[in-house]
C-alpha positions as CSV (number, residue, x, y, z in Angstrom):
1,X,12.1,21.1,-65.9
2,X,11.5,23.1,-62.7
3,X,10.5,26.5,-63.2
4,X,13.8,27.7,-61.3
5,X,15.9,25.4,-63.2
6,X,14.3,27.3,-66.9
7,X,15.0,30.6,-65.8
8,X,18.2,30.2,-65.1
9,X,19.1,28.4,-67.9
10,X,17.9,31.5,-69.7
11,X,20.0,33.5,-68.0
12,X,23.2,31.7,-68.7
13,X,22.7,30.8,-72.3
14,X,23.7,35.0,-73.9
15,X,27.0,34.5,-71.5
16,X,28.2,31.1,-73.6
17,X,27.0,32.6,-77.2
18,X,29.5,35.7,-76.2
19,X,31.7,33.4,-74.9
20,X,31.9,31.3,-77.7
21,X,32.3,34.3,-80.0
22,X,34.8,35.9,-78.0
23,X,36.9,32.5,-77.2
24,X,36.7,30.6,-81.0
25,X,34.8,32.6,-83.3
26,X,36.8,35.9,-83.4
27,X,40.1,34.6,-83.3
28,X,39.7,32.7,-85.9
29,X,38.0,35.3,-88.3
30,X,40.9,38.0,-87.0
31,X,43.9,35.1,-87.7
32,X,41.9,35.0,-91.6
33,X,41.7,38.4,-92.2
34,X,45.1,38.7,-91.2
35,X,44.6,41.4,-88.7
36,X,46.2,39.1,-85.6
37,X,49.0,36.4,-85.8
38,X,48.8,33.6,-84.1
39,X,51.3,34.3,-81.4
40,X,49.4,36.7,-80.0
41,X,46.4,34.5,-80.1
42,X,48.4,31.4,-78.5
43,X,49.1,33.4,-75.6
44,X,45.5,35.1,-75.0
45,X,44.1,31.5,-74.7
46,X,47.0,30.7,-72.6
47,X,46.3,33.8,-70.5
48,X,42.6,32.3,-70.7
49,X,43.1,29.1,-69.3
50,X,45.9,30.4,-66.5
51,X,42.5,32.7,-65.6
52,X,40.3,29.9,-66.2
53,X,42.8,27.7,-63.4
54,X,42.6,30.5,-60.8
55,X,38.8,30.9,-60.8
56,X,38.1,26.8,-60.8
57,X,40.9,27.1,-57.6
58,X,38.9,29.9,-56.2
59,X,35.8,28.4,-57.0
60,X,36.6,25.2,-55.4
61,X,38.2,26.9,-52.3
62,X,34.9,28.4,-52.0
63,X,32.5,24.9,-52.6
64,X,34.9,23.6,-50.0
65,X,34.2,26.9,-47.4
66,X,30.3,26.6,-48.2
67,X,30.4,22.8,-47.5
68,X,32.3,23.0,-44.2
69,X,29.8,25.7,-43.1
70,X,27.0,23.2,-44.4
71,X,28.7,20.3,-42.2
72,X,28.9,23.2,-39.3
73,X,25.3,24.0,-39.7
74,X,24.1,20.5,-39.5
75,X,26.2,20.0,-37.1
76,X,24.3,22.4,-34.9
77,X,21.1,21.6,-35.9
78,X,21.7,18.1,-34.8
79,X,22.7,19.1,-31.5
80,X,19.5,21.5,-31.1
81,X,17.4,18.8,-32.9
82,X,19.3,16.5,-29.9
83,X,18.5,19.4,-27.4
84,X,14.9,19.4,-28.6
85,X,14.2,15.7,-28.0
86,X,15.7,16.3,-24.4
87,X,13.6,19.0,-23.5
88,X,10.6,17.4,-24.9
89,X,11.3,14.2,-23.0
90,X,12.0,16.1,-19.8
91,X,8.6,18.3,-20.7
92,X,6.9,14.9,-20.7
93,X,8.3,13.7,-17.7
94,X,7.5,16.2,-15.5
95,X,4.3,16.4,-17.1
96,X,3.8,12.8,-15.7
97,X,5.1,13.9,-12.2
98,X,2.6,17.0,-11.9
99,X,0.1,14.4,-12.9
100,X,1.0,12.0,-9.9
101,X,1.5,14.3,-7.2
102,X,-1.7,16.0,-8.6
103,X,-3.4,13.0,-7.4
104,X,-2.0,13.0,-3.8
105,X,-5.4,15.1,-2.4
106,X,-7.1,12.6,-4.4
107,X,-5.2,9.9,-2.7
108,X,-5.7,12.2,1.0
109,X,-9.6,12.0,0.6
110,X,-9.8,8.5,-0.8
111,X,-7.5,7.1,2.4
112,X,-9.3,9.3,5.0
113,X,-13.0,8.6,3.5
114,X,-12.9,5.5,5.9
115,X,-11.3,4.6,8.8
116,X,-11.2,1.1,9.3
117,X,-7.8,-0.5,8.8
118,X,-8.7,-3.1,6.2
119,X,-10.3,0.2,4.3
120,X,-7.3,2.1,4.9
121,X,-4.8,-0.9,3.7
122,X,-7.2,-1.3,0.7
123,X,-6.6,2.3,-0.2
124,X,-3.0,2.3,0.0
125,X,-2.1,-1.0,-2.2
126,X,-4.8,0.3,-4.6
127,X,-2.9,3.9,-4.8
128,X,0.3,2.8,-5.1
129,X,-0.3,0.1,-7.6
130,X,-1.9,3.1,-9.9
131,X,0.5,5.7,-10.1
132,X,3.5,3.4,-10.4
133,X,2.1,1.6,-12.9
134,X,3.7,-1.8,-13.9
135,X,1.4,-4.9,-15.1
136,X,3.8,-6.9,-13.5
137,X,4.1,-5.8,-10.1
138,X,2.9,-7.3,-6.6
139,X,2.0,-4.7,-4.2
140,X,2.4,-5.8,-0.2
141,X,1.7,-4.2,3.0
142,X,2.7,-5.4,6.1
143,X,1.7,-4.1,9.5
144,X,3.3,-4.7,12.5
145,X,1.5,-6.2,15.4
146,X,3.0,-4.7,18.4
147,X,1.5,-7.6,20.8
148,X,4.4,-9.6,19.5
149,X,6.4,-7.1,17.6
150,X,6.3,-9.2,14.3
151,X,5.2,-7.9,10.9
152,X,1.3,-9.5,9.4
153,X,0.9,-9.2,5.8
154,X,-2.5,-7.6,5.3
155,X,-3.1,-6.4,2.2
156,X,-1.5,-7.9,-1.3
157,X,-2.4,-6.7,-5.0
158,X,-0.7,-9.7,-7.1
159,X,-0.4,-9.1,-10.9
160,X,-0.7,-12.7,-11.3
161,X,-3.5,-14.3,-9.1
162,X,-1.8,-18.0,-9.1
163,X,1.4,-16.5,-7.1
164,X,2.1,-17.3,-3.4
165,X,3.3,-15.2,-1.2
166,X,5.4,-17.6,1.4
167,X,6.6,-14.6,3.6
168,X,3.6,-13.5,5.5
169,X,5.7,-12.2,8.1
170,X,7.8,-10.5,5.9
171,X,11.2,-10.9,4.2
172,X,15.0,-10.1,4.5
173,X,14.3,-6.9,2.4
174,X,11.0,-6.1,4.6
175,X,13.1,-6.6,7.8
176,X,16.1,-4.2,6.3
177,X,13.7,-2.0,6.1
178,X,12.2,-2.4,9.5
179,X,15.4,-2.5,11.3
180,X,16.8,1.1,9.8
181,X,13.0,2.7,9.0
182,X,14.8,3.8,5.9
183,X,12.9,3.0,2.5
184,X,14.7,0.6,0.3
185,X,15.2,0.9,-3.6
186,X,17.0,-1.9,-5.8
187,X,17.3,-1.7,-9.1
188,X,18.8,-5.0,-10.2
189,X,18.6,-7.7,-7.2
190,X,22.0,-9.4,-9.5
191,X,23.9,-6.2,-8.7
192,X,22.7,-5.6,-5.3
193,X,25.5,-7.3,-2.6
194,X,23.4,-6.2,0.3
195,X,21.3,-9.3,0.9
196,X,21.5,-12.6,0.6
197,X,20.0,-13.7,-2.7
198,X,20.4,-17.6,-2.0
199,X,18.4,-17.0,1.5
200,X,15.6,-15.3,-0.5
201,X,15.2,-18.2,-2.8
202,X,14.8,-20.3,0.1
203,X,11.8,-18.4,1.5
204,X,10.5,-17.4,-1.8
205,X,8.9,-18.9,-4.3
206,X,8.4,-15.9,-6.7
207,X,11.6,-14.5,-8.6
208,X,12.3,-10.9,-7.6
209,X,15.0,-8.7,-10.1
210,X,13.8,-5.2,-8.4
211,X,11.8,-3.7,-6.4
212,X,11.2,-0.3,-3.9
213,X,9.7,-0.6,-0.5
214,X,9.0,2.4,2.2
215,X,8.2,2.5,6.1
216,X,5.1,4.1,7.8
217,X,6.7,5.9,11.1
218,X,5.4,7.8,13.1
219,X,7.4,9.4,16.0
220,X,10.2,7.5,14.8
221,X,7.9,4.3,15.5
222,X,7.3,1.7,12.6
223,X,3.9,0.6,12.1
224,X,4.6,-1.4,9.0
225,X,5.6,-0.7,4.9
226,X,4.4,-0.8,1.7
227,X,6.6,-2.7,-1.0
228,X,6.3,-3.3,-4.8
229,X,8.6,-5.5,-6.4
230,X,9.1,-7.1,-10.3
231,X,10.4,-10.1,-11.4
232,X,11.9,-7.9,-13.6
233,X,15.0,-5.8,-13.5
234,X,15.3,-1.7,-14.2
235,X,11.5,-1.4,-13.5
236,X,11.5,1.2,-10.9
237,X,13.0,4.4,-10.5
238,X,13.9,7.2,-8.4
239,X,11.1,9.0,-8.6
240,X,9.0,6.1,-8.1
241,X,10.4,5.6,-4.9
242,X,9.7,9.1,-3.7
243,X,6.4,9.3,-4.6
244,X,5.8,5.6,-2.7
245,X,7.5,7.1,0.0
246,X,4.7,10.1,-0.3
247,X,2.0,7.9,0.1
248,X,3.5,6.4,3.0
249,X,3.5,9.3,5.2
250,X,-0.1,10.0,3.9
251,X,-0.6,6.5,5.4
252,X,0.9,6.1,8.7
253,X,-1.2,9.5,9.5
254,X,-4.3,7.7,7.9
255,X,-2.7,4.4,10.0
256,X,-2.2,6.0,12.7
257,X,-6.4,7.7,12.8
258,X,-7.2,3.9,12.2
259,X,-5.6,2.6,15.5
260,X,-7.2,5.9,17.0
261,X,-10.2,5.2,16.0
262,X,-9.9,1.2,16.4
263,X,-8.9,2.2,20.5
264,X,-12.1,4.7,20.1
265,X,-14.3,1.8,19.3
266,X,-12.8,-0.6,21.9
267,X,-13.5,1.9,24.6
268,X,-17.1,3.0,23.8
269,X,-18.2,-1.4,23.8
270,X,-15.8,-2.6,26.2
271,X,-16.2,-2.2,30.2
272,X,-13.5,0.3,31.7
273,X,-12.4,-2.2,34.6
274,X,-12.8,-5.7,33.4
275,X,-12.4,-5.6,29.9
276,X,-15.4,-7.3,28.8
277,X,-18.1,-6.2,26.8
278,X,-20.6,-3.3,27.8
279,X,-24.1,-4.1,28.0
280,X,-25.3,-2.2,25.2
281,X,-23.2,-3.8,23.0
282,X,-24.2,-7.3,23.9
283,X,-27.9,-6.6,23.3
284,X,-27.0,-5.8,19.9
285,X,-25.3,-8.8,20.1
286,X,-28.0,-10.9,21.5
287,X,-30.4,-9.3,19.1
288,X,-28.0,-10.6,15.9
289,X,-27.4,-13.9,17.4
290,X,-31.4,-14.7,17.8
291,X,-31.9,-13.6,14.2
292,X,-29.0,-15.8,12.9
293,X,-30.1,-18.4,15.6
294,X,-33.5,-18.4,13.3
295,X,-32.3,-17.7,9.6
296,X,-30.1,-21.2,10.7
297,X,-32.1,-23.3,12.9
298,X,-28.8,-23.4,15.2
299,X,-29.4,-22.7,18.8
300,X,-27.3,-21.2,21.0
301,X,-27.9,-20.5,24.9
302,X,-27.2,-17.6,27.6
303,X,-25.6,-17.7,31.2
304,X,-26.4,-15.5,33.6
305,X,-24.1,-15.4,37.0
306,X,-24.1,-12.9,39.8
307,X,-20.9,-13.0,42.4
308,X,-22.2,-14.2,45.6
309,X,-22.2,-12.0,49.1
310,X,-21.0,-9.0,47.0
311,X,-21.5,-6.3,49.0
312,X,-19.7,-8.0,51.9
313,X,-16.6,-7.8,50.0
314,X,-17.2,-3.9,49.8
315,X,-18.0,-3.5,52.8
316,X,-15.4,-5.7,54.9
317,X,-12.5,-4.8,52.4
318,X,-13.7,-1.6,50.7
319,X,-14.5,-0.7,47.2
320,X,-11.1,-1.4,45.9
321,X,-11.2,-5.0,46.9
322,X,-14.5,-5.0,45.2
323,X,-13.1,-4.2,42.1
324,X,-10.3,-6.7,42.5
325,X,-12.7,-9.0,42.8
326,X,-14.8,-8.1,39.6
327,X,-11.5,-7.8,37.6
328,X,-10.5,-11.5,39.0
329,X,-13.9,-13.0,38.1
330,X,-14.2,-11.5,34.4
331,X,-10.4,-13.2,33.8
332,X,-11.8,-16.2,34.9
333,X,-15.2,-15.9,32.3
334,X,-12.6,-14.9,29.8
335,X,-10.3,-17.9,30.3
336,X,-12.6,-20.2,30.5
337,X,-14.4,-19.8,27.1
338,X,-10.8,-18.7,25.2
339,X,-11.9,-22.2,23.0
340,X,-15.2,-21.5,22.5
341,X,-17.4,-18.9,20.1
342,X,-18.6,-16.9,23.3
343,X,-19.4,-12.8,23.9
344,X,-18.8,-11.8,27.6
345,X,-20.4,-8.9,29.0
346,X,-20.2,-7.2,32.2
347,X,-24.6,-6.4,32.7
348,X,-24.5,-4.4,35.5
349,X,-23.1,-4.1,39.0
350,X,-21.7,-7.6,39.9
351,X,-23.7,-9.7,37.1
352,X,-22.3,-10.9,34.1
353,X,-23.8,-12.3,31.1
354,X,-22.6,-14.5,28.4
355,X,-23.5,-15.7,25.0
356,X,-22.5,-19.4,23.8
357,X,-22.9,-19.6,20.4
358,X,-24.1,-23.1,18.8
359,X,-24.4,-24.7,22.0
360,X,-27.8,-26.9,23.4
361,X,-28.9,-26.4,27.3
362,X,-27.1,-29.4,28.1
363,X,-23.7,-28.4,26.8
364,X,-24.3,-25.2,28.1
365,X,-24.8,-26.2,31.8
366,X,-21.9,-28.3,31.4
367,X,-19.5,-25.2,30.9
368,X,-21.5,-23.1,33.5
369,X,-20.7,-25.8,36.1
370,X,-16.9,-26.2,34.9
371,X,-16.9,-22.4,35.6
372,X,-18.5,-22.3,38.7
373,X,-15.8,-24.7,40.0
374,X,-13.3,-22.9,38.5
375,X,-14.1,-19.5,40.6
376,X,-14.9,-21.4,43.4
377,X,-11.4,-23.1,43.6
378,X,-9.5,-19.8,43.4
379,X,-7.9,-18.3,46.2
380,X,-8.0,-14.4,46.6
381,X,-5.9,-12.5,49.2
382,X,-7.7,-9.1,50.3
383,X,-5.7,-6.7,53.0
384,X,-3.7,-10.1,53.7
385,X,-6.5,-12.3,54.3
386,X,-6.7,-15.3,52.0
387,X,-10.5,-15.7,50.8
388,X,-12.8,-16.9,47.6
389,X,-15.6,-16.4,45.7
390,X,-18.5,-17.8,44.4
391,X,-21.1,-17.1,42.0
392,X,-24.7,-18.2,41.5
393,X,-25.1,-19.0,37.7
394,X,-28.6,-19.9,35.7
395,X,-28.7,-21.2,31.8
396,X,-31.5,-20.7,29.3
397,X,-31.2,-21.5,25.6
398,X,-32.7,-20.5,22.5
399,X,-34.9,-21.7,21.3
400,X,-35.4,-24.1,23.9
401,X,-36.5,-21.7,26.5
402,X,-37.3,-18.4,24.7
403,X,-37.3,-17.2,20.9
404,X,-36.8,-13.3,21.4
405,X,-34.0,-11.6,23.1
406,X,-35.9,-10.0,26.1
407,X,-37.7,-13.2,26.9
408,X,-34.3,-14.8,26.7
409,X,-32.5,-12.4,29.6
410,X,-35.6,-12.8,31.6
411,X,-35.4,-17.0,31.8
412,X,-31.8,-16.8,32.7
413,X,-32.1,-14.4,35.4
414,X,-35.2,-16.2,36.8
415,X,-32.6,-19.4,36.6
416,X,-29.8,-17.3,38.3
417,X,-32.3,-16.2,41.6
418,X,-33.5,-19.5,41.7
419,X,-29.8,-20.9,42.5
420,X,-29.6,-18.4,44.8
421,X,-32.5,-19.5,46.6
422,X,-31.9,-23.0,46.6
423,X,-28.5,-21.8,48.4
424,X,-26.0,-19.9,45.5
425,X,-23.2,-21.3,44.6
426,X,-24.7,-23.5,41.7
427,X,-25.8,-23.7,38.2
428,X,-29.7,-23.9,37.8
429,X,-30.9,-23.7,34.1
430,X,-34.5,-22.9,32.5
């Protein structure tokens, strides 16, 4: 027996041997002695047992009270117990959204740390696949290519490899969002009457039951989303959606530095009036394409050409008709090798170079004297008067004529003079 349970057992023994005395022992001595009668006696237990009634009433009364305070009690602990679990569960919630918006000057330095858009794109599906976590979500970002004004998928992060993604240009739920540059949360795709579901099935092969999507704008311009989606249903929430929608605007400034930066590029290799490449660029490029040329045993040649009676043009029509003719003979260059693996380059003044990858002299000279006839056959009109141009061209190929890049340069242009000698207008290779 518990130590409680002995000592109070002690106490309440002395009480029943005096109430047993008291109650069944004294009467019955007094009744033999003759000192009491046994009325009197009948109605002291009967006055004992009416007592005895009240205090098991009163007693009960009470057990009743203490157990309805008991039930009370619980009662409120449950609901603190109940509050307790809330605010725990809230505590841990928001102890999961510090830690993700934590991470946004994470995900600020890892986006900016390079600016090439396959970089950037890399960046983005690989942030928002992290902190909305789900081992069965595809990640997609589209861009949109404003040459056509279509969306490009560029970038996918599949949960399974073996999926296909059909809509490369984007789906009815990518084009929602494109159209009202709002982003786009759905919960349950079963309970969403806002698209067509039968439609989707018909462009898609993979099963979608939810999914949240966001637009990068800038200036109220779209330049393309970022979508996660589950064959699941319930997956995402609210919160997800606005922390996607966070890393989109990190994006479309990080996008937007890209294209920047892209334009940047362009400028500082291409020439400013016709579009082609800048020499220094192409003698990197002719220094690569040697090397390869080696490291391959594939040859490759080089055309020189140099517009005929330049000058002339400047100085009967002035230096604005010289630069229409420059602009009108780098179109033609750049249309006639659109088929071909070929780097164009505006070398200097009125010359032009161009590099034709994997082709012999022969085939070479072939193109050069499709060309030549192409810019001879063109009509120009300068200041009203209808004229044309020709251009003296000369072919050398590697490693036919030359095996190093300066050696190269020097056999075409030798070529080139020569056909200018022998009367321009012509094609005279190595």
């Amino acid at each position: 027996m518990p130590g409680s349970a002995r000592s109070q057992a002690s106490r309440v023994f002395p009480y029943l041997i005096l109430y047993f005395f008291l109650f069944l022992v004294l009467p019955v001595l007094l009744i033999k002695i003759g000192r009491v009668h046994l009325g009197p006696i009948f109605l002291f237990y009967c006055a004992c047992i009416l007592i005895a009634t009240l205090l098991y009433k009163n007693s009960s009364t009470r057990k009743y009270q203490l157990e309805y305070r008991s039930e009370e009690f619980q009662e409120k602990i449950n609901i603190v117990s109940d509050q307790s679990l809330q605010e725990e569960n809230i505590a841990k919630a928001l102890l999961t959204k510090i830690s993700r918006y934590n991470s946004l000057k994470e995900i600020i330095e890892e986006i900016n740390r390079d600016l090439d858009i396959d970089s950037v794109a890399t960046s983005l599906t690989s942030i928002a696949s992290s902190v909305i976590t789900n081992s069965n979500c595809t990640c997609l970002l589209y861009l949109i290519d404003t040459h056509h004004q279509k969306m490009i998928l560029i970038k996918t992060r599949k949960s399974h490899q073996t999926q296909v993604i059909k809509a490369k240009e984007g789906d009815i739920f990518d084009h929602w969002v494109m159209h009202h540059l709002n982003p786009l949360f759905i919960e349950d795709m079963k309970k969403d009457f806002r698209f067509d579901v039968e439609k989707l099935k018909a462009q898609e092969m993979r099963p979608i039951g939810s999914l949240v999507s966001a637009p990068f704008v800038s200036e109220q311009r779209f330049l393309g989303l970022l979508r996660m989606d589950s064959p699941e249903a319930n997956v995402f929430s609210q919160d997800d959606l606005r922390l996607l929608m966070t890393v989109c605007d990190i994006g479309a400034v990080a996008l937007e530095n890209s294209e920047l930066f892209k334009e940047t590029q362009s400028l500082a290799i291409h020439d400013n009036l016709t579009q082609l490449y800048t020499k220094g660029y192409f003698m990197e490029r002719l220094k690569e394409e040697c090397k390869r040329a080696i490291r391959q045993a594939k040859p490759f040649s080089l055309l020189m050409l140099d517009i005929d009676f330049f000058k002339n043009y400047n100085d009967q029509f002035g230096h604005t008709a010289g630069d229409l003719v420059l602009k009108r003979l780098s179109s033609n260059i750049t249309e006639s090798f659109k088929d071909v693996n070929a780097v164009s380059c505006r070398f200097g003044g009125e010359e032009f170079c161009v590099i034709l990858d994997g082709m012999d002299k022969q085939q070479a000279t072939l193109i050069a004297e499709a060309l030549r006839k192409r810019i001879e056959q063109e009509k120009l009109v300068l200041r009203k008067q209808e004229t044309h141009i020709t251009a003296s061209i000369g072919v050398a190929a590697f490693p036919t004529d030359a095996i190093e890049q300066n050696e190269l340069i020097l056999k075409a242009d030798k070529a080139m003079y020569e056909a200018k000698q022998k009367g321009r207008n012509r094609v005279v290779s190595a």
